[in-house]
N, C-alpha and C positions, 0 to 999 in steps of 0.2 A: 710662410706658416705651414704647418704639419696638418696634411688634410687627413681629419677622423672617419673615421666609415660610419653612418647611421648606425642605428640602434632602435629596433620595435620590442615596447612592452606592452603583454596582450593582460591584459586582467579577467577573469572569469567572470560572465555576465550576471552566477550566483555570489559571489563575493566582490561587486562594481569598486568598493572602498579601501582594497586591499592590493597591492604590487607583491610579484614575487620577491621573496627575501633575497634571490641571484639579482635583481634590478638594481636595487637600492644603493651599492656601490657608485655604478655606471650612471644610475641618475646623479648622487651628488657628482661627482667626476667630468658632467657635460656641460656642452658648450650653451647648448640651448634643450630645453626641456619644452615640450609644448605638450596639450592636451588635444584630442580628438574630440569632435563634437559628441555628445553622450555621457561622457564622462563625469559622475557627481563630481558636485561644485568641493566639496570635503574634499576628496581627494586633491583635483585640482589646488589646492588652496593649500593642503599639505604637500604640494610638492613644487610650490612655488610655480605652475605648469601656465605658460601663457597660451590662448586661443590658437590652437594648429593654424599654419597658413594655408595659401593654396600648395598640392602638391607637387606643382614647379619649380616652388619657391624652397620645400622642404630637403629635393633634392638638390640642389642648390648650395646648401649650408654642411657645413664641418661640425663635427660632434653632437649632430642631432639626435635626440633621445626623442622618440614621440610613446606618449603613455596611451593606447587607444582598449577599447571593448571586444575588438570585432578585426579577424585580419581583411576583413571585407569595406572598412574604412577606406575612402579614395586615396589619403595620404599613407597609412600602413600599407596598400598594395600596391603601392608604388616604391613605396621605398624598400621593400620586401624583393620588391621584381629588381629593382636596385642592385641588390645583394645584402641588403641590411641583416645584421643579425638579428636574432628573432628569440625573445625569451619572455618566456611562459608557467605559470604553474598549470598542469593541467587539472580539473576539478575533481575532485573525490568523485567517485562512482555517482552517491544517490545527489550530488549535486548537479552534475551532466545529465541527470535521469527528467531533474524539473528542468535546467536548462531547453532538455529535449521536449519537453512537453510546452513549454512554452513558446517552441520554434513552431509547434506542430500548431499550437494553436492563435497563433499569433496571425494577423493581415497577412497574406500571402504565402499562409501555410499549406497545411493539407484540408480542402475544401467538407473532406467529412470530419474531420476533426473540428473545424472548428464550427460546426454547425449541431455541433450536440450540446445536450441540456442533462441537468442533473435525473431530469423524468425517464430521458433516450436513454440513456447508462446503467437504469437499474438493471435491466436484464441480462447485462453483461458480466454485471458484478456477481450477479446471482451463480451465473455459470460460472464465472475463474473460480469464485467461490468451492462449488460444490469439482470442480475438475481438481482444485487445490485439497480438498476432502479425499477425491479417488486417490491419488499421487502419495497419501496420510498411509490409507487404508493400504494400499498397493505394497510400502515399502521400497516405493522408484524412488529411489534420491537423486534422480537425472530430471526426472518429473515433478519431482518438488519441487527444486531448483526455479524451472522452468514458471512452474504454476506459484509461486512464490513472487515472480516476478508482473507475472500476468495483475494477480490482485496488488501491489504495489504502483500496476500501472493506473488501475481504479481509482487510488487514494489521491494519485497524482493527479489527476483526470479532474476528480472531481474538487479539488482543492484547486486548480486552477478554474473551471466555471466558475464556482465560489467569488472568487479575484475579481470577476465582472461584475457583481452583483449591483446593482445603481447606489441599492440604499441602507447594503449591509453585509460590504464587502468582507471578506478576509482571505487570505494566503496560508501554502502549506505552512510557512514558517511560524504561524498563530497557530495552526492544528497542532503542531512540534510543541510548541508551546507551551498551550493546554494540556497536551499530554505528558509532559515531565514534570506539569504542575500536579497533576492527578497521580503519575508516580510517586512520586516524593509524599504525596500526604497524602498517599493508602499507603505507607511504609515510613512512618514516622519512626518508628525503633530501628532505621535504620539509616537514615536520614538526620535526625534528631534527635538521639538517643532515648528518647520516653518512652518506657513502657518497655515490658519484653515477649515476647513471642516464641512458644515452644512448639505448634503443631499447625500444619494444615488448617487443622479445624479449627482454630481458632484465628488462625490468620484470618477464613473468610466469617466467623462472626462479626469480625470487628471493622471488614471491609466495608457489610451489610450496614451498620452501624455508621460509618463515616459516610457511604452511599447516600443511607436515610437523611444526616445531619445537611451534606452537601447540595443535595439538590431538592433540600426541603419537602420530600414527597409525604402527604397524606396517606398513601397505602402502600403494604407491603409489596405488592404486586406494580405498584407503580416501576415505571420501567420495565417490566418482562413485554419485549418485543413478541406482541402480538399477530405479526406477520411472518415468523418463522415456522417452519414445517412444525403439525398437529404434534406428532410425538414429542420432538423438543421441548414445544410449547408446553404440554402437559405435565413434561415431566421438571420442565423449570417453574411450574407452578407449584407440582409436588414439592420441590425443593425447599424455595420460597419459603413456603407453608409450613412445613416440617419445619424447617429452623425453627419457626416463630412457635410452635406446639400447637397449629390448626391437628386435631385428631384426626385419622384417616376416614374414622365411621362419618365424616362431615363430608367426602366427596362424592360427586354425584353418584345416587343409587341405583340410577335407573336399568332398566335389564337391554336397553338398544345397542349395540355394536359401539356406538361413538363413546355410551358410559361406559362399558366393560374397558374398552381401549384405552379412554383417561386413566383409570384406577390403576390399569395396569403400569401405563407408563409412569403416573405419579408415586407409585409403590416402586419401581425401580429405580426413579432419581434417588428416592428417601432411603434404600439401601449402598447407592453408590456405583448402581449399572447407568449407563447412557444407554436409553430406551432406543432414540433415535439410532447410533449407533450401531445396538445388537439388530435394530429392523434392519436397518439396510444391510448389515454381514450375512442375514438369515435372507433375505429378496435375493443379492447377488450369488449366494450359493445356488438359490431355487435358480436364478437364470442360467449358471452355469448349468444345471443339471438337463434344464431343458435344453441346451446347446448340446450335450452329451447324447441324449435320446436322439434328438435328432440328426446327428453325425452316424450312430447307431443301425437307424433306420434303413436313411440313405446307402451304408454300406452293405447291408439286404436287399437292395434292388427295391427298398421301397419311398414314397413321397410323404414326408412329415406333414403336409397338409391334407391329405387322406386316410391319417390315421383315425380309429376312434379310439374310445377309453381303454380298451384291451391291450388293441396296437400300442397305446403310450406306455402302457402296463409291460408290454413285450421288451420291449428298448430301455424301458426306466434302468437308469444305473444303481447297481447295487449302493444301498447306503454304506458309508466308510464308518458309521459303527459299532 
């Protein structure tokens, strides 16, 4: 008899139910097909695959095909160190990405990874957040890149804690989910054909509308994330508001710094600036200018921290204008 050389098919541990389409041949074509322990029983079952043996026994046999998860299976590394051929789909990018989160956080992963909580995490989010905001602002497409991925790693993060929840678990793939359900029906005319839509503005009337209907809220305000920076805040209040025809002589009146600063931001969403936005482009010019002065200084023979109001006044950079 004509001895066959093995055969390893490795399946992606995001898609457990699926063989590469290069496999499929080579499986029907063998002598013996067996399954790896791990393996969903579905597959198994579609592929006719009997219980792996011991790996003594696998090397051993002619035209072995073994369907396993993992080339870390005691019979795929064996027969691999064999010489078996080895084939594989390797997984899409964001599918390697949970893979990897999952390895991380998995028993005998990485010890601070998997000791984190959705509570641990916020502050991190908060930063790739706002680092993903600089990288916006900046115009680094190296750094978007980058920080694009950082907050992707967030979603992943927290979608897997999620996964262990005792008594209300769910996975990225329900996050995915829910969100192409949320797509598709805030864009029913496009999806569905109903209805037509010619502008912006009216896209988001009708969002605000489906918003309201979906998550049954009581007030228009329902939903504005309360825990977002003041101006944001204020000025997605203004937003809000203004849709609905709240008048502006209704915002607070009062003459303190905190009213003046609502009004303002809430008067700039309702014309269509990001309050927030123009603060932070107007704070980071000011810090540049203080990093100017003080450059300034120093190349005077003098110490920035010794200046007084004059001194600042002396070095201030001419305005651009």
């Amino acid at each position: 008899m004509t001895w066959r050389s093995p055969t390893v098919v490795l399946c992606s541990p995001a898609l457990p139910d699926h063989v590469p389409a290069a496999a499929l041949s080579v499986v029907r074509g063998a002598e013996h097909v067996y399954a790896a322990v791990g393996l969903p029983d579905t597959l198994r079952a579609a592929l006719d695959a009997k219980p792996a043996p011991h790996p003594d026994e696998l090397t051993r046999q002619s035209g072995v095909v073994l369907v396993a998860a993992d080339a870390g299976d005691p019979g795929a590394a064996e027969l691999i160190a064999e010489g078996a051929t080895v084939i594989e789909a390797p997984a899409p990018p964001l599918e390697r990405a949970v893979e990897v989160m999952d390895r991380l956080r998995s028993p005998g992963g990485c010890p601070w990874d998997g000791s984190q909580t959705h509570e641990s995490l916020r502050r991190y989010l908060v930063e790739e957040t706002y680092e993903l905001l600089e990288a916006i602002e900046d115009g680094d497409r190296t750094a978007l890149r980058e920080e694009l991925g950082d907050v992707l790693l967030q979603v992943l993060f927290h979608a897997r804690v999620a996964a262990e929840h005792e008594t209300d678990a769910f996975d990225v793939d329900e996050v995915a989910t829910q969100l192409v359900a949320k797509l598709v029906g805030r864009h029913p005319y496009l999806f569905t054909g109903a209805g037509r839509v010619d502008s912006a503005e009216q896209q988001q009337l009708e969002w605000e509308e489906l918003k309201q209907q979906e998550k049954q809220r009581e007030s228009l305000v329902d939903g504005v994330a309360l825990g977002q920076p003041a101006a944001a805040l204020a000025g997605k209040l203004g937003q809000r508001t203004g849709r609905a025809g709240v008048p502006f002589d209704l915002m607070p009146a009062g003459a303190d710094d905190g009213s003046r600063l609502f009004r303002i931001a809430a008067a700039a969403a309702r014309t269509g600036t990001d309050a927030e936005g123009s603060l932070r482009g107007v704070a980071k010019e000011f810090a540049a200018r203080v990093r100017e002065a003080e450059r300034a200084a120093r190349a005077a023979g003098r110490e920035p921290a010794e200046l007084d109001a004059d001194g600042w006044r002396e070095f201030w950079p001419a305005s651009s204008a």
